[in-house]
N, C-alpha and C positions, 0 to 999 in steps of 0.2 A: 258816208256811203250808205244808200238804200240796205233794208234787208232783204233778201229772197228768198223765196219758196220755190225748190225742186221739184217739179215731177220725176215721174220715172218715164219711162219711156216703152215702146214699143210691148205688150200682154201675149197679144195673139198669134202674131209671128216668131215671136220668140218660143213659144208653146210647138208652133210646126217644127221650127227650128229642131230645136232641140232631141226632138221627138223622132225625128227624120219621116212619120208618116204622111201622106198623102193628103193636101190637104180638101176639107170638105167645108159647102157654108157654115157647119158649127161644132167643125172637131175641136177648136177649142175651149166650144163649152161642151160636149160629150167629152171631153178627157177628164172633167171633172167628177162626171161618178164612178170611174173607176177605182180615180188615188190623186188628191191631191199633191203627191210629192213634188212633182215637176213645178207646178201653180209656184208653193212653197218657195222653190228654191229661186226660181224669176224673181219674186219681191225678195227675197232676201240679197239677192247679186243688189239690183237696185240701192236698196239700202243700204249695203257695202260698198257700192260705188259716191254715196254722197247723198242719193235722192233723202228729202221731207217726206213724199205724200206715197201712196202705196195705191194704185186704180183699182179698183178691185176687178175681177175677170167678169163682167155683168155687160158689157157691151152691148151683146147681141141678145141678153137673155131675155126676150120680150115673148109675151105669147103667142102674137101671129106668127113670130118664128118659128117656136117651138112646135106648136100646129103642125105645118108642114112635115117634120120628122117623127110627128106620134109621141111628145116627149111633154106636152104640155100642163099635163100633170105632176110633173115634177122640176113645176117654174120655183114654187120658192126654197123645195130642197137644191135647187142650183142656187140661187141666190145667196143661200144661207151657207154653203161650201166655199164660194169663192168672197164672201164678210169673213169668215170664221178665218181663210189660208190669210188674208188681206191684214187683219187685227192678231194676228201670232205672228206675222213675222215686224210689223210692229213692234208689239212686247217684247220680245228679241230683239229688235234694235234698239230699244230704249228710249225711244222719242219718236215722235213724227203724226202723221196724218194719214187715214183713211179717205179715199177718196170714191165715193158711190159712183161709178160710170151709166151712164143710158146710155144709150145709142138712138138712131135713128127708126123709126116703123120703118116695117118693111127690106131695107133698105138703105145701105149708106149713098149718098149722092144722087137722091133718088127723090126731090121736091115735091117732084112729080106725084108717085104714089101717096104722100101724104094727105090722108082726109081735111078736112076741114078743122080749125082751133079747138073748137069745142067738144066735138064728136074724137077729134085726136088725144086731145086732153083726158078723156074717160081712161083709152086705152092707157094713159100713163101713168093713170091716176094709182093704179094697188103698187107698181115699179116703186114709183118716187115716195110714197105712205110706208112700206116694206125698207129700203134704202136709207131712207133719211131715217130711221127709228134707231138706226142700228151704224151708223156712219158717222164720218167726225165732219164732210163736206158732202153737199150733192154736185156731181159733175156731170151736166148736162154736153153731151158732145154733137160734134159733126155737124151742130144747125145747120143749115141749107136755104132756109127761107126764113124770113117774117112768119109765115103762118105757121112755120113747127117750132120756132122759139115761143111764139104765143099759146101755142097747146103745151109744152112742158110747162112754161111758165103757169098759165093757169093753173095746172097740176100741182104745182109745187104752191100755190098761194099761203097756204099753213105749215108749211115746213120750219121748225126750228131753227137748224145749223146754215150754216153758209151756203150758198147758190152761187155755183161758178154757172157760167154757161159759155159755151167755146162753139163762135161761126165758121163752117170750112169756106173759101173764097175759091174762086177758079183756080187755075193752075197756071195762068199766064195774069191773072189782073187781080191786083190783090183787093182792088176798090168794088168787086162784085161777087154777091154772093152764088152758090151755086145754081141755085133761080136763075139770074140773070139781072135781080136786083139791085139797089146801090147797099152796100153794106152801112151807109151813114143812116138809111133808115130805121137801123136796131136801135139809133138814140132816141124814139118816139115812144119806146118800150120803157124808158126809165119811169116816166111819169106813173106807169098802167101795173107795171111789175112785180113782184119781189125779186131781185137778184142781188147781189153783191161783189161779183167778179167780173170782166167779160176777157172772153180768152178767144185768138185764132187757133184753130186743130186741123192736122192733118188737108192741112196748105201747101206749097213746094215753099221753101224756106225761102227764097227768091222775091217772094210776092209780099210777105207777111211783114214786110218795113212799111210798103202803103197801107195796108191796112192798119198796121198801130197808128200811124200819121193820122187815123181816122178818127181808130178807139181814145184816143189820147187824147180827143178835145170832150169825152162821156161823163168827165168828172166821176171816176169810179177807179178800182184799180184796176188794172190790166198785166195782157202777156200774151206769149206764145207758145205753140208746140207743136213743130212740125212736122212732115212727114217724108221721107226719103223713096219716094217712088220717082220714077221719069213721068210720070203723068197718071191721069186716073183715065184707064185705057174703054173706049166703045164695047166693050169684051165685058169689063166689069161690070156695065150698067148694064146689062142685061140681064135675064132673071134667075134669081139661084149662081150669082159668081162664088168663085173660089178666090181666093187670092194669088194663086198662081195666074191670073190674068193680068194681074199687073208685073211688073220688072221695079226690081231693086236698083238705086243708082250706085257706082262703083265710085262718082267722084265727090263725096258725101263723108270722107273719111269724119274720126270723131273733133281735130283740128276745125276743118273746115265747116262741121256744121256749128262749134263752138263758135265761129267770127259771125255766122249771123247771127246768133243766141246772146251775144254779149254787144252787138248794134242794138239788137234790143231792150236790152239793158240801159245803153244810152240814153235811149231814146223814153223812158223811165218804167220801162217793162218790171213788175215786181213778183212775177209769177211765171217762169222756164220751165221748159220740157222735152220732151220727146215723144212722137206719136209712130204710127206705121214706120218699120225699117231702123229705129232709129234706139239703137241698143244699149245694153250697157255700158258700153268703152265709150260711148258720147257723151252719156250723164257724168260718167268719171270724168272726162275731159272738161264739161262744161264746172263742176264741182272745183278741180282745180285752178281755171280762171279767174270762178268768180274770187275765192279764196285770195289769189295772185292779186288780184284789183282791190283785196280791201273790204272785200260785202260777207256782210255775214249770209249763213246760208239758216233757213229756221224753218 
């Protein structure tokens, strides 16, 4: 039996969650200068429920974002709070993986607004320089298009440690990217790149067997990690969403989203997860399967 690697699941709704306040485009990076506790105790459930890798809460923390809220001065003291919550509870767990998150400029789902490769690439050039220095993996997320895989990419050309990068695909076709692109395009990227992972993220879990059908002829390793919304709503793409714009699905239980996560298994996925929606009681669930089947979890 293959080995596999855990993510965890779900950072930033679990932060609302828990929290019970209101959520805003970046309460859950302003929660973090108040008191990391809450940060803390997410990766630590994760880890107690089975996950490897720990995401660190950097998603969103890019400076055009910060910009917007007057906060941009204190991009890398946010960065450095949510490496710092990310690598203790680690050490506490006694084993496992830091995993650097970027997010998307701008904007998740949002192709659109992203500048051009090279001009994008500046932008992510101090993110990924900062992250990777200090991180056990770089987790580039939410690709969208050829042209923002190709600016993180560039970005990351001198990076040390491991380069995941994880494409999100429609929400009804798993064989296209948020662009509108064929997602089998990302293999023209192998030749040009540095990476060493390619991951589906925050996909409807539905969709994300065609797309491995895709990644799986990349000659790379591969995987997934889904997202538990009923769609990514006209609401969200607009400017400045909240995450209250989208809806949580109710038939997503942690069972059910285990049977797509262990298809992809099959299918010779060696790297699981869970993205938006998708919580602790799922990663436990998917932990005990894998366990059930035989795989080691690392």
């Amino acid at each position: 039996m293959p080995e596999i690697t855990l993510l965890d699941g779900s950072i930033g709704q679990e932060l609302v969650k828990r929290s019970g306040a209101k959520p805003t485009p970046l309460w859950s990076t302003t929660v973090m200068l108040e008191d990391t506790k809450l940060l803390s105790e997410v990766h630590d459930e994760y880890f107690a429920m089975g996950a490897t890798v720990a995401t660190t809460n950097t998603y969103p923390v890019l400076k055009d974002r910060l910009e917007r809220v007057g906060l941009e001065d204190r991009l890398e003291e946010l960065w450095d709070r949510a490496i710092e919550t990310a690598m203790n509870s680690k050490k506490k767990n006694g084993h496992g993986k830091v995993a650097g998150s970027i997010g998307p400029l701008h904007a998740s789902y949002r192709p659109d607004l992203i500048p051009d490769a090279i001009e994008a690439s500046k932008q992510y050039k101090n993110v990924i320089a900062h992250l990777s220095a200090k991180c056990d993996v770089l987790l580039i997320e939410t690709v969208s298009s050829i042209e923002h895989a190709k600016a993180a990419l560039i970005a990351a050309k001198d990076v040390k440690i491991p380069v995941w990068i994880a494409f999100s695909t429609e929400d009804y076709d798993g064989t296209k990217l948020r662009s509108g692109e064929d997602l089998s395009l990302a293999k023209s990227l192998i030749t040009e790149y540095n990476f060493d992972t390619i991951l589906i993220n925050c996909s409807r879990p539905e969709v994300a067997k065609d797309s491995l059908k895709i990644l799986a002829d990349f000659n790379k390793p591969f995987g997934a990690y889904a997202n538990g919304f009923t769609e990514i709503t006209a609401g969200f793409l607009e400017d400045f969403p909240t995450v209250d714009a989208l809806k949580e699905r109710h038939d997503l239980s942690p069972k059910e989203y285990a049977k797509f996560a262990m298809e992809w298994v099959e299918m010779g996925a060696t790297i699981i997860g869970g993205c938006c929606e998708v919580g602790p009681k799922h990663i436990e669930e998917l932990a005990k399967e894998l366990r059930d089947k035989g795989h080691k979890i690392v």
